[in-house]
Structure formats: C-alpha cells, structure tokens
N, C-alpha and C positions, 0 to 999 in steps of 0.2 A: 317525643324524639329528644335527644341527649343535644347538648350545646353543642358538641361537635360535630363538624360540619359532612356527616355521615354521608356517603353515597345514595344517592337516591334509588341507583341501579340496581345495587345493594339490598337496599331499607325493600326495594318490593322481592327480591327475591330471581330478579333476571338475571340469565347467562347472557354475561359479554357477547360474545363471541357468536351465539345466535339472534341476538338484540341489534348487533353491529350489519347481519345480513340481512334483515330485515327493514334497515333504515336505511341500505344500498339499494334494496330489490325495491321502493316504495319513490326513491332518489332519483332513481337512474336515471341518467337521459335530464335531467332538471339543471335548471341554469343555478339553482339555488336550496336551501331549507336546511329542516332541521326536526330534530325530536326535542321537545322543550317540555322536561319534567317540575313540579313543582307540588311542595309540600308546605302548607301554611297554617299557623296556630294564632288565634285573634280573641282580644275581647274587647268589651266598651262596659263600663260603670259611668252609671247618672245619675247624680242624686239632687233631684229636684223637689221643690216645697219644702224643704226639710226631713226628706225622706229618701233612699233607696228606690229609685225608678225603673232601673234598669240595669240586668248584668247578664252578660250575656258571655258564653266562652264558645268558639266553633275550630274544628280543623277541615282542612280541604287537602286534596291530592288530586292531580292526574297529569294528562297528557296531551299535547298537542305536536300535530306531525304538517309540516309545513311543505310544501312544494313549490317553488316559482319559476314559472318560465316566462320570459319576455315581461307583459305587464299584468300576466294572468298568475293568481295564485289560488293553490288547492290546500285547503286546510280541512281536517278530521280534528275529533278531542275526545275524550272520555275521562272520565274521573274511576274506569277500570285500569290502574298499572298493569295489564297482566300479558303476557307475551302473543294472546289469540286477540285481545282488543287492537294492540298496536300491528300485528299483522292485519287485521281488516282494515286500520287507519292505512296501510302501505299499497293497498288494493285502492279505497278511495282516492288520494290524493293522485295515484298515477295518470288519470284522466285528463290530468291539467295539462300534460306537458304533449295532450295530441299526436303521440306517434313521430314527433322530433326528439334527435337526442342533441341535449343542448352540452354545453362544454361544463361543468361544476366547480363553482366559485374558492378562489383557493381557501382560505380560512384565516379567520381573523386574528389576527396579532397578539401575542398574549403578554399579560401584566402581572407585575408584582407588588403592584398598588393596593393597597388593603386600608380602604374610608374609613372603616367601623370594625370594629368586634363582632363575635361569631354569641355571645350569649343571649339567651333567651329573654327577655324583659318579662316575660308573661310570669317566671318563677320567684321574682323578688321584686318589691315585698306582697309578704302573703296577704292574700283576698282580705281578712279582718282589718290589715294595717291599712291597705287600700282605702277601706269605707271608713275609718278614723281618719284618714287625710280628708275625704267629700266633707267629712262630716264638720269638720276644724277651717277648710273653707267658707261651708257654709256659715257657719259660725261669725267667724271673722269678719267675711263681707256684713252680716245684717249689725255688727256692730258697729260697723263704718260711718253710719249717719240713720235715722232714723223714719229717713226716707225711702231705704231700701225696702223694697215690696216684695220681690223674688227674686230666689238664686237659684240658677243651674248649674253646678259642675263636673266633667265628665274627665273620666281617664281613657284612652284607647291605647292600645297595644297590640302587635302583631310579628310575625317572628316566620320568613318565608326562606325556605331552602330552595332552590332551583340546578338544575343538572339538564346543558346542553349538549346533545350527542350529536354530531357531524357523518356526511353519508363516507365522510374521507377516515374518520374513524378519530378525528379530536372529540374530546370533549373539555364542558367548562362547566366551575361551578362558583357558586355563588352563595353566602348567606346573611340576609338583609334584616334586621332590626329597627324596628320602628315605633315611636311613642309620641305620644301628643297630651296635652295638660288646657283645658277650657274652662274658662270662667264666664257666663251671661248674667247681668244683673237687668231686674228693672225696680224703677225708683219712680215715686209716684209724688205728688203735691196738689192735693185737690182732686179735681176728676183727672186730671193730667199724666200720664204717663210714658218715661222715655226709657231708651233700654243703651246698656253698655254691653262691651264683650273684649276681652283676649284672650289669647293663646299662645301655647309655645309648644316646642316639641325637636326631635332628628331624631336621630341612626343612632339609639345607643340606650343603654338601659334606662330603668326609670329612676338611680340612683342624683342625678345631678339636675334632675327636673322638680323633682318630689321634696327639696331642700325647704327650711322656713322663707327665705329670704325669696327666694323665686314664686311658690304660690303665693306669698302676701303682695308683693310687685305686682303679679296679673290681677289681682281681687282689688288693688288701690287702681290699676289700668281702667277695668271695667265700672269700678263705679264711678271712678271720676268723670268715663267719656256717658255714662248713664246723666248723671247732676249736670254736668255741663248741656247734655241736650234739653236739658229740663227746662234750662233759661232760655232757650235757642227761639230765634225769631223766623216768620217765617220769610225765605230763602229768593231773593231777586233774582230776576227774570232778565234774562239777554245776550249779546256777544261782549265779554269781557278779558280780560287778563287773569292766568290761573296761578294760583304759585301750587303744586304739588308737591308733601313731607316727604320726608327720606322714607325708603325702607318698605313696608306694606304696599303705599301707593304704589310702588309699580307693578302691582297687579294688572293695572292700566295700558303699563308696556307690555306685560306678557300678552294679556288680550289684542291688545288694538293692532302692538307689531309682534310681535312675537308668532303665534301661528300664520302669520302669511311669511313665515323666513323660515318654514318646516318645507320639506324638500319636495312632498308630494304632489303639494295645492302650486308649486313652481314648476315640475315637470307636467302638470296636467294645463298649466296657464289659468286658472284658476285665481289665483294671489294679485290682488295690486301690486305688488312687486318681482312677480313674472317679466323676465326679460330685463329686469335693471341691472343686473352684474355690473360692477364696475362702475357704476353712478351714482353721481350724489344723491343720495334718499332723504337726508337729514341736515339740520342746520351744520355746521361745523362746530367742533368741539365736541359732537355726539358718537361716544364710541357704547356700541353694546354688543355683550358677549351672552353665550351661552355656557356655564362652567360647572359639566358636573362632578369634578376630581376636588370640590371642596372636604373634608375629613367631617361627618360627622352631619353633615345636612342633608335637611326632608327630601330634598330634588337629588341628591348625590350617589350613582352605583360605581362601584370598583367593574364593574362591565354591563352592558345594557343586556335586552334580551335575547339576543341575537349572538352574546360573546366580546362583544366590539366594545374593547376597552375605553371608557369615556372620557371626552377630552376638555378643553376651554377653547371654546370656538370661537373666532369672532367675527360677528355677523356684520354689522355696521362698524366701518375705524373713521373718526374724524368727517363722518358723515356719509363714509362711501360705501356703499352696500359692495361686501365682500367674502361673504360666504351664506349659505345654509345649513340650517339641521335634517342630515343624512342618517335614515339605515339603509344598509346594503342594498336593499333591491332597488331603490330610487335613485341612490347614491350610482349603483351601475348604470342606469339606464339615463342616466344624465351624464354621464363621464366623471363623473367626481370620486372623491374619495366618502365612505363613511367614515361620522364622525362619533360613534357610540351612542346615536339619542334614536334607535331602534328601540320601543318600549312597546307591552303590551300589560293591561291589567291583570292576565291572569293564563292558566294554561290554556284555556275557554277561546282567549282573543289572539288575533295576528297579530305580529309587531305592526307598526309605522313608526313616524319620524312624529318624534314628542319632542318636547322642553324636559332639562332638568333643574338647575335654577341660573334664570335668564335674567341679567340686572343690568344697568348703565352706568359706566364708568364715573367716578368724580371730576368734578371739571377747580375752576380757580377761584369760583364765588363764596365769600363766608353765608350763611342764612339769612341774618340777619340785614343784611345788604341786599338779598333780593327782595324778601317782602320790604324793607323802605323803597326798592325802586318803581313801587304797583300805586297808582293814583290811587284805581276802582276795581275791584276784584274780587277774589275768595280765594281763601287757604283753604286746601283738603287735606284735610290729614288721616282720613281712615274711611274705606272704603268697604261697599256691600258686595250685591251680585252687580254683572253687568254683561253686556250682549255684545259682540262683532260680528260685524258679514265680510269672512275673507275678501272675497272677491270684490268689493267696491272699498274695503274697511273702515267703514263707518260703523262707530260706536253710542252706545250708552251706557254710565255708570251712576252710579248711586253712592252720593258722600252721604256717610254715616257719621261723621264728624270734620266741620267744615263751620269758618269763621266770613264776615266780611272783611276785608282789607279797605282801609278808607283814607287815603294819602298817606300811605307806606308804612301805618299801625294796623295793629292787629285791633277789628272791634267787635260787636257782637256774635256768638256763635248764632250760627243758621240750621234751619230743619229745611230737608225734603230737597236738597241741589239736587241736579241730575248734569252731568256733562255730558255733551253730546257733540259729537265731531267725529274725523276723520282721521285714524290713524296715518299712512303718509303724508295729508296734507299736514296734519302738529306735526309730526316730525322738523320740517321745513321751519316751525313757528316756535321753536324751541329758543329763547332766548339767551337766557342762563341756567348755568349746570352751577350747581353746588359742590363744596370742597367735603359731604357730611355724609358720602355713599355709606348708606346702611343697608344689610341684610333684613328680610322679613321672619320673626321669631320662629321660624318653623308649623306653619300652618296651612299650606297652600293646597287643595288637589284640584288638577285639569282635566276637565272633559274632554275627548274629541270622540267623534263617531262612536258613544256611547260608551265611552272607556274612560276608566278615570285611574289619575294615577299622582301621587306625590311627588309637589314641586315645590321647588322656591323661586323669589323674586326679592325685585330690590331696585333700588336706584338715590342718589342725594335729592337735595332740595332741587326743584326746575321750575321755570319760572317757563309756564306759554301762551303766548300771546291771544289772543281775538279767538279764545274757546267759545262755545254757545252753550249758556249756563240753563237752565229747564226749574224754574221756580215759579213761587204762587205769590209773591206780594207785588 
C-alpha cells in the first residue's frame, strides 16, 4: 500500500453507498458502534550472538462491526473486507440490541490535528542497510568493555491505516507509524552474570532513530546499566523511603494508578478509586495527566479507535481526583464526556478505555535535594515487569537498576529490589515531586484484557515514603 493515506473502502473494492446500508441495517435500533477497518504492515529484525536471528515482514487486514446497547456489546470481525462478510457481521451483531431500538450516538467531533506523518517506515532504509545497522550495534557494544558477553539488537516497525464508518454515515481515518530501536547486553565477570537494556522509538520514520549519535547512546545505556549491575550487592529488606528517577519509572504510575482512573473498572466499582470524584486521592502538589495530542509519541493518536479526537486529560490536579479515561460507551453510561482513550489492538478487539502516555506533572524540588533528604532508602532508576490488582491496588515491581541511599548519598547499586505497596495508599505518601519531569524514550506497551497496545509514561524525580522494599540481604 502507497504512503498515502488511501481509503480503505477503496483499497477493498466496496460501494459506498451499499457499505453505508449495510452498517445502518447491522446499527439500527443500537445506542452505539461502528465498522472499524484496518490495514497493517510490520516487521521485527534481531540480531543476536553476532548474527541475524530473526526477520520477519507480515501484513494484516479486516474488519470489525461493533454494536452497543446499554452495557451489552455485540462485536463480529473477519480479516474477509468483502461486502457478504460484513453483511453476515450486520446479521450477528443485531442480536445485542434485543428487540429495543435504542437512540444512536451523535458522532464524535472531528480534528485537524495531525501527530505524525502518513509514510511508511517499513520502506527506508532498505533491509541490507537495516542488518549493517544490527550489525555496527553489535559491534560497537562488544567493543565497549571486554566484559560484554552478548548483544541483542532489534529494529520493529509497523505502518497501520485504519477507516471508521459510522451507521450516521461519517466516517474517519487514520494513519499511524510506528518504530522502535532495542539494545540488551549481558556482561559477565567470572561465573557472574548481569544484563542491561534500552530502547527508544514513536510515530515517525526510522530516519532520526537510526542516526550514530542515538544508537551509540542506547548501546553506552545498556552496557553501563549491565557493569553496573555487575557490582550490585544484594538488595535490603524492609519498609523504607523510595526516591524514584525521572522518566521510565513511571511505568509504576501507569500500573499502580493509572488503570484504576480508566473509566470501565469506575463504572463497574471495580477501581480503589471508584466513587472518589472530587477527593483528595493524593498528596498535594500531585497533579497527573493523561495526554495523548503529544506530536510524535509511542502513546500518541490524532484520534483513538472509536474517532474521538485525543485530548490531555487531567486525572489527578493538586491531589484531587478529577477526571477519568473515557471511550464512548462508558463515557455515556457514566454521564461523562469521552475523552479519546477508546483503544483497541486491532480489528480482532473491541475498544475500551486505555492509557496513551499518562505522566506526573513537575513539582518545585531540584533532584539532588531529594535524594540528600532520604536517611535510609533506594533509588530506582529503571524498572522491569510488574503486577497491579485494580481493585485493592496493590502492587509489585521489579527495579532493574536500583542503588542504596545511605544519609542522603547515593551508595552501592543493589540486585533483586522488589517494591511492593499500594497504589492509592503511595499516592497519599508521595513527599516530594521533582522539578526534572521527563518522558520515557518511546518503549512502553500495555496490556489489558489480553490487548496490548502502545504507550508512554513519565514522571520527575519523587521522593515516597514508608514503601516495603522485597530483598535478600
């Protein structure tokens, strides 16, 4: 498919006009939906051990026809575009709506907001220059220090058109570009082995990713946080004082708060924060947003999947819980507005209420002035996988790179931290906000009910109190 941002309706070969009665006759009578087309071109290059591991190129297409009535929704899909597939999806979904005709949603607002470019990343540079970049990676890192034992580096890319038909007879289109640049090392010393990693990536070719200056940054990233784990001791045990880095770490806030301030898990009462509208959730000076109209970022659509032009929403201001992340059909049945974070991975899935990059504002503290103000503690500076249960929100994560703090220096780095706490209750125990708010390089994807989808996150340096730290010494 050509860079430009060709009609889907189009590209399969549908008449309007019998496409258009077809999404009415499937509609009718529905409080809500939609025909959500989508066409996607992907690859992934790995070249691990010193070799070419993996390359893979795939394209996808089809269709999903959406019905909602009340809090019941009927969804069909096929990866056949052809006008007898989508009439059998209009037969299936009708079932949903029971023999009531419901009133049909007016349609969502439309925008002239344009995040990103419409071309293809997958077409420059060619495949050859690609694996001479893995290869001058790999290179590079094993020149770094002598300790370096293995290198992974991976390129991905992907290049998705989307075209949403309305039963009112709008439609919306969409075309999103996407890249990402990974570097994993491990470095060995004896029987001893630690590992480093980063990445970067957004919305936009692989022209300003693929530069010298950028992969040799990520490759000095990863092997430094590799050698540094290599010294690392192992990780004390207790309830402490945290200080968390700018930027990555607040993968932590997307976990721990961020999915319980999605609109679903609050209409169902679900969320520890069900029912707190209007009340303080957070210490003061905690303001956090959810904002996906950044230009150019992993978490960022010029309109979600639904249509519903994406906004910067703000969840938490100065501590007081004041909004949630809405798509339409939760967004209605709670009396709210949507707020454009209706996302779905693919034409395969229903939207819901996602994150797109969800950070914490800066507050008045320099960095340096919080870790002096920590007796006994740990600095986190870069994080693994980790776990939340909406509904009590209580977490666990895993620092990947993480220091003691020992009368307000930084001392030896530590292996194997675990945080473990409660998302609302830190909120309350948040002491100090840092003046250092950073974005995370473009690497982020969220799961939820088996969907995943690209995001970002973020937040400055934060200083919280009486965390319970999960170590061995």
């Amino acid at each position: 498919m050509a860079n430009a941002p060709t009609s889907l309706i189009d590209r399969a070969g549908l008449d309007r006009a019998r496409l258009n009665k077809i999404v009415g006759r499937g509609l009718d009578g529905a409080d809500d939906g939609e025909l959500y087309l989508e066409y996607r071109q992907s690859e992934a290059l790995v070249f691990d051990n010193g070799r070419l591991k993996q390359a893979t190129y795939d394209t996808s297409q089809g269709f999903g026809l959406r019905a909602v009535k009340d809090e019941a929704v009927g969804y069909a899909h096929a990866s056949d575009v052809s006008e007898d597939a989508i009439g059998r999806a209009a037969d299936a979904v009708r079932a949903v709506k029971g023999g009531y005709s419901g009133r049909y949603a007016g349609p969502p607002a439309r925008t002239n907001a344009r995040l990103y470019g419409d071309d293809n990343p997958l077409g420059s540079p060619a495949f050859d220059a690609k694996v001479r970049l893995l290869e001058a990676i790999d290179a590079y890192a094993r020149g770094k220090d002598p300790r370096v034992r293995q290198v992974t580096a991976s390129l991905a890319a992907s290049w998705q058109a989307i075209e949403i038909v309305r039963a009112d007879g709008e439609t919306y289109r969409d075309v999103r570009p996407l890249v990402r640049v990974n570097v994993s090392v491990v470095a060995g010393d004896g029987d001893r082995q630690e590992s480093g990693s980063h990445g970067y990536g957004g919305r936009e070719g692989y022209e300003r990713f693929v530069v010298t200056d950028d992969w040799q940054d990520a490759v000095d990233q990863a092997v430094r946080q590799a050698l540094v784990n290599l010294q690392s001791v192992a990780a004390p045990a207790g309830e402490m004082d945290v200080v968390l880095g700018p930027g990555w770490p607040g993968v932590m806030l997307h976990e721990a708060v961020g999915h319980g301030l999605e609109g679903d898990f609050n209409r169902k009462k679900t969320s520890a924060f069900a029912g707190l509208m209007g009340q303080r959730v957070a210490a003061a000076g905690v303001t956090i947003v959810d904002d996906g109209t950044i230009a150019g970022r992993r978490g960022s659509l010029s309109i979600d999947d639904e249509g519903t032009p994406t906004n910067r929403t703000v969840l938490i201001e100065d501590g007081i819980l004041v909004g949630y992340m809405q798509d339409r059909q939760n967004a209605r049945l709670m009396g709210m507005r949507p707020t454009g974070n209706g996302r779905r991975e693919s034409f395969a899935h229903v939207p819901m209420p996602r994150m797109t990059n969800t950070y914490m504002l800066a507050g008045r503290h320099e960095p340096g002035e919080i870790l002096a103000s920590v007796r006994n503690g740990i600095y986190a500076v870069h994080f693994g996988g980790g776990q939340v249960d909406i509904t009590s929100g209580k977490y666990v994560f895993e620092c990947t790179e993480a220091y003691r703090i020992e009368n307000g220096k930084l001392g030896a780095p530590i292996k194997g931290a675990m945080l473990i706490g409660n998302g609302p209750t830190d909120l309350h125990r948040i002491a100090m906000v840092g003046n250092d708010l950073a974005l995370d390089p473009g690497i982020g994807t969220c799961g939820k009910n088996g969907q995943g989808v690209p995001v970002g996150v973020g937040q400055p340096t934060l200083r919280i109190d009486r965390i319970t730290v999960g170590g061995t010494a």
